[in-house]
MARBA-3410 file (N, C-alpha, C, O; in Angstrom, 1 decimal):
101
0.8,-1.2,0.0,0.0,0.0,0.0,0.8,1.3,0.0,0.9,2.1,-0.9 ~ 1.4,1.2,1.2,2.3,2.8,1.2,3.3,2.6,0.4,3.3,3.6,-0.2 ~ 4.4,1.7,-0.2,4.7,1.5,-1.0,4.7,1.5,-2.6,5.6,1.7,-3.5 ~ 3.6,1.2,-2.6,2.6,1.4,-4.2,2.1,2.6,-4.3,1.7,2.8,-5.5 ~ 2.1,3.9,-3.0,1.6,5.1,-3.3,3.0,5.9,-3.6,3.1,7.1,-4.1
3.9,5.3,-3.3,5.4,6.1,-3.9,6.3,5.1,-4.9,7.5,5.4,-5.1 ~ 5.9,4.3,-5.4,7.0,3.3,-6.2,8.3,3.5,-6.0,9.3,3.9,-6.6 ~ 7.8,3.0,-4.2,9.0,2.2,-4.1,9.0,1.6,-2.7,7.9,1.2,-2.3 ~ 10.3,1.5,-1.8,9.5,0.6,-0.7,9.5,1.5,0.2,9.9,2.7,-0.1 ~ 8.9,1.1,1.5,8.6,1.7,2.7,9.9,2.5,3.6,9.8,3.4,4.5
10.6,1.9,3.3,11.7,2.8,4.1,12.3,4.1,3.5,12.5,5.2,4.0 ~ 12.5,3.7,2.5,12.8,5.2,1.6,11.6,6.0,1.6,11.6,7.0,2.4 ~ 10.8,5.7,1.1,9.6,6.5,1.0,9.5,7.6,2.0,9.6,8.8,1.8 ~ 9.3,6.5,3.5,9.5,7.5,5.1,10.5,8.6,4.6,10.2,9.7,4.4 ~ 12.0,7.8,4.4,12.9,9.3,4.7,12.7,10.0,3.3,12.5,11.2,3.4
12.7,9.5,2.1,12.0,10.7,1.1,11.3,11.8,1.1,11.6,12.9,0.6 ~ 9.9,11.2,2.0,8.6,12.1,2.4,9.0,12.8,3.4,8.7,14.0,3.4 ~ 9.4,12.4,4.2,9.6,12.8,6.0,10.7,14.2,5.8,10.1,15.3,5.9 ~ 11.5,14.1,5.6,12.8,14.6,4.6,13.2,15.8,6.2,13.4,17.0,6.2 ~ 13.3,14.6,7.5,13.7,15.0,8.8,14.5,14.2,9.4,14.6,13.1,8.9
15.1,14.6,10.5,16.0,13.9,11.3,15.8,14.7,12.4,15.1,15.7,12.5 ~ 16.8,13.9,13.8,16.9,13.9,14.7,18.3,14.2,15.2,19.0,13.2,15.5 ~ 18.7,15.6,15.5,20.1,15.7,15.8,20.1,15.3,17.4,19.7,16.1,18.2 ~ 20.4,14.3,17.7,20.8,13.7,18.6,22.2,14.4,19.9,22.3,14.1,21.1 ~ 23.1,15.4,18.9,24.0,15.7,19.7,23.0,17.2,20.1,22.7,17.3,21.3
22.6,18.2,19.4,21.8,19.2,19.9,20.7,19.1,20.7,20.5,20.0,21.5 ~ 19.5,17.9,20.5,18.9,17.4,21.2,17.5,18.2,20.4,16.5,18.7,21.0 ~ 17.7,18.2,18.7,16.7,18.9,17.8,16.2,18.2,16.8,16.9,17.2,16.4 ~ 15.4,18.3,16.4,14.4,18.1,15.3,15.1,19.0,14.4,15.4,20.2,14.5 ~ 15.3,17.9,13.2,16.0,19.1,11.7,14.8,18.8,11.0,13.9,18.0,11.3
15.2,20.1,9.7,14.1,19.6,8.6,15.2,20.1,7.5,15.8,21.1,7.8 ~ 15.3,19.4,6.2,15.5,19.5,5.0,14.7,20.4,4.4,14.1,19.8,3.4 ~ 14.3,21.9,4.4,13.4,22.5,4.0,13.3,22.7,2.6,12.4,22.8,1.8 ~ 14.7,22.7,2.6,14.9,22.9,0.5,14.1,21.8,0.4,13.0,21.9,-0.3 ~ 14.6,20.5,0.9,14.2,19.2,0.1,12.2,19.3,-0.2,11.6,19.0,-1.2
11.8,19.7,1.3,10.7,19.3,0.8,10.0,20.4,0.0,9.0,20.2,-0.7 ~ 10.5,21.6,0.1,10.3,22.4,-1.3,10.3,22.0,-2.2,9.2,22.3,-2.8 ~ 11.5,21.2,-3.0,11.3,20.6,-4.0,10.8,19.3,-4.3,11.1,18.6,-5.3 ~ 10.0,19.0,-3.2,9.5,17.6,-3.4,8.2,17.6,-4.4,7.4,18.5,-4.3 ~ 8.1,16.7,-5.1,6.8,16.5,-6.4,5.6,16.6,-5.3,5.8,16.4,-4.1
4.5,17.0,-6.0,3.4,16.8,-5.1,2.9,15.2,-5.1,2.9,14.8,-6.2 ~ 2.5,14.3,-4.1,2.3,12.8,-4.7,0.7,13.0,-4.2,0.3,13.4,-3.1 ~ 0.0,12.7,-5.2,-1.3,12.4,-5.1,-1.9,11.3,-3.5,-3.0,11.2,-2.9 ~ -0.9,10.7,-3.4,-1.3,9.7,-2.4,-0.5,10.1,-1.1,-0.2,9.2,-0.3 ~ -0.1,11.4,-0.8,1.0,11.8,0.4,0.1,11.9,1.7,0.6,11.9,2.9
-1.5,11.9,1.2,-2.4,12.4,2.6,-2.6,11.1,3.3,-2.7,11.0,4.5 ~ -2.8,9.9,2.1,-3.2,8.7,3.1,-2.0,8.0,3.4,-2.1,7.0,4.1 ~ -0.8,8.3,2.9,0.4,7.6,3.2,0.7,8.0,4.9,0.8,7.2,5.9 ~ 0.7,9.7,5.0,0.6,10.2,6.3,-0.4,9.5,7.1,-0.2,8.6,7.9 ~ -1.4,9.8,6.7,-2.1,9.4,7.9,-2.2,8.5,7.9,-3.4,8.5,8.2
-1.6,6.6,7.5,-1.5,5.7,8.0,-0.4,5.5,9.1,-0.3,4.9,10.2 ~ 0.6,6.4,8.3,2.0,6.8,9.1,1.3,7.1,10.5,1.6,6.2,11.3 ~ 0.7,7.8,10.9,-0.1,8.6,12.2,-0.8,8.1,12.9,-1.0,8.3,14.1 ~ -1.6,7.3,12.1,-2.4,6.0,12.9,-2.0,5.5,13.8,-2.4,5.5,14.9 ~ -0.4,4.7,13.1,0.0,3.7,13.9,1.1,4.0,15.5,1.6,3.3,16.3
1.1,5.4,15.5,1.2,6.2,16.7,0.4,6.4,17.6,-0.8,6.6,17.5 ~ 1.1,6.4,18.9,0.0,6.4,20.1,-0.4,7.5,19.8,0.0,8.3,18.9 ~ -1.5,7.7,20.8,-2.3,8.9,21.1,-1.4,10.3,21.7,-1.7,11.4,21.4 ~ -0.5,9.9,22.6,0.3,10.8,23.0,1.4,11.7,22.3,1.7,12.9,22.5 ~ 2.1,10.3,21.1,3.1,10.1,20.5,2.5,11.8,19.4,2.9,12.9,19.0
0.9,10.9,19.3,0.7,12.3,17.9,0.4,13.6,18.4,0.4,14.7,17.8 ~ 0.1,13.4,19.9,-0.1,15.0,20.5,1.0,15.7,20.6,1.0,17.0,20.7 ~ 2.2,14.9,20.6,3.7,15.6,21.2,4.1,16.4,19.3,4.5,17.6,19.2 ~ 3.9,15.5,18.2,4.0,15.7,17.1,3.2,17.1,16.8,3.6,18.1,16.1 ~ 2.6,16.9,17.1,1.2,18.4,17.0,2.0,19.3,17.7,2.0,20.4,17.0
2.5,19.4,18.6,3.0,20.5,19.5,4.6,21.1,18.6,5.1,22.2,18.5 ~ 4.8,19.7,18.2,6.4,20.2,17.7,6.2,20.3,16.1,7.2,20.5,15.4 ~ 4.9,20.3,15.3,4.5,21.0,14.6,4.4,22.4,14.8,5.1,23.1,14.0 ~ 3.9,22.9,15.4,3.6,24.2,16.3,4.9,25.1,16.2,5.1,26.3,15.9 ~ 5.7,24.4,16.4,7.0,24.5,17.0,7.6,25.1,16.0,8.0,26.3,16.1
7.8,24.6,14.9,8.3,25.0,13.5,9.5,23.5,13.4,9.7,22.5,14.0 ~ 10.2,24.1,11.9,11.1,22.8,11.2,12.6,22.8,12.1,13.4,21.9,12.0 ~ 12.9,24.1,12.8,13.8,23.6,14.2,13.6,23.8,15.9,13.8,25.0,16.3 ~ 13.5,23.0,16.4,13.4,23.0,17.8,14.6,22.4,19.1,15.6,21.7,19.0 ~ 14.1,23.0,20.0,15.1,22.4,21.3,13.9,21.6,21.6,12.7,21.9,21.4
14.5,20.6,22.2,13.6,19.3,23.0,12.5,20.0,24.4,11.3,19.8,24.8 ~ 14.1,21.0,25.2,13.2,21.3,26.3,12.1,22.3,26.0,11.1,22.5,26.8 ~ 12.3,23.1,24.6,11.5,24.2,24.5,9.8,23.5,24.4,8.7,24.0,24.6 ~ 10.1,22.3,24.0,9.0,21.9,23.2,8.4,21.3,24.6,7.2,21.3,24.9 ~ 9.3,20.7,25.5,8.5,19.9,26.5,7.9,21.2,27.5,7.0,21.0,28.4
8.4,22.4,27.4,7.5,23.1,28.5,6.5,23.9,27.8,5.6,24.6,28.3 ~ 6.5,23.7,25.9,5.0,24.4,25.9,3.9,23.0,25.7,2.7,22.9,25.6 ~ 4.6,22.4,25.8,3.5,20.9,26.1,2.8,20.4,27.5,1.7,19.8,27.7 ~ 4.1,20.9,28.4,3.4,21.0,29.5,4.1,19.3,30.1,3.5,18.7,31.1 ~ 5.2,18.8,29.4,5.4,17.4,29.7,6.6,17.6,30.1,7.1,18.8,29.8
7.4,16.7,30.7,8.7,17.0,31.4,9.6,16.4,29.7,9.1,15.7,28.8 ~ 10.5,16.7,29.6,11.6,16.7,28.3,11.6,15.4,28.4,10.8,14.8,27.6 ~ 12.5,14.3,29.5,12.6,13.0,29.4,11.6,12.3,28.5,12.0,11.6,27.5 ~ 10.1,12.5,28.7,9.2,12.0,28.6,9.0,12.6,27.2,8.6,11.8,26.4 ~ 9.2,13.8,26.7,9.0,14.4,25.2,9.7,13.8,24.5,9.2,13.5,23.4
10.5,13.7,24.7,11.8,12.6,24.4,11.7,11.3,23.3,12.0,11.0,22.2 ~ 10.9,10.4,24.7,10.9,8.8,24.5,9.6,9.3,23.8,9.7,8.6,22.8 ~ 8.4,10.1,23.6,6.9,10.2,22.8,7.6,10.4,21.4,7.1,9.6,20.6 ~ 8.4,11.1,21.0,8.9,11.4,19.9,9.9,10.4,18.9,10.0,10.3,17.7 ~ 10.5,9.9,19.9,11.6,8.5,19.5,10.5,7.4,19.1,11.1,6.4,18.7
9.1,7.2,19.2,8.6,6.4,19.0,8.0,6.7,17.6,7.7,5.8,16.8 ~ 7.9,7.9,17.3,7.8,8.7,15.9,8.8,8.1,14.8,8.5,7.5,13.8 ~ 10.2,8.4,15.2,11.2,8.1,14.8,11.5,6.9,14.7,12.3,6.8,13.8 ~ 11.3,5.5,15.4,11.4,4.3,15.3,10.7,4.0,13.8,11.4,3.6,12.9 ~ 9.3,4.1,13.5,8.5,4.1,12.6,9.3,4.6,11.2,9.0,4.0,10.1
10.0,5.4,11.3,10.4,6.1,9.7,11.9,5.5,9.5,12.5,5.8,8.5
END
């Protein structure tokens, strides 16, 4: 399915579409902004996401919502005090985002 909506497989796809990472030594969310600027529009990118988002807890996609909010760079702690959750815990909600892609 998500595969056949990008011809090709599921892992690429994620980092294709996703076109983010996780600086690990800063303790930030990157984004490739050029990249997804120039990314093609894909007809199938809305249900690809939100199968992507499904399979996320309920908390996992509230922390995502927040660090949407946030913009394409953030500090960890910035995000865990406008969420209202302690960082540790913003942390491991978000690495479970990242496990998936």
């Amino acid at each position: 399915m998500t595969a056949d909506a990008v011809g090709c497989d599921a892992a690429q796809a994620r980092a294709e579409i996703l076109h983010r990472w996780y600086d690990g030594r800063l303790r930030e969310w990157r984004w490739d902004l050029e990249a997804v600027r120039n990314m093609p529009v894909l007809g199938r990118m809305v249900p690809f996401l939100a199968e992507f988002l499904l399979r996320l807890p309920k908390e996992t996609c509230t922390a995502l919502g927040w660090a949407a909010c946030m913009g394409p760079v953030f500090r960890m702690d910035e995000l865990a005090a406008a969420s209202g959750e302690p960082s540790g815990k913003t942390e491991r909600l978000l690495s479970k985002a990242a496990e998936l892609c």
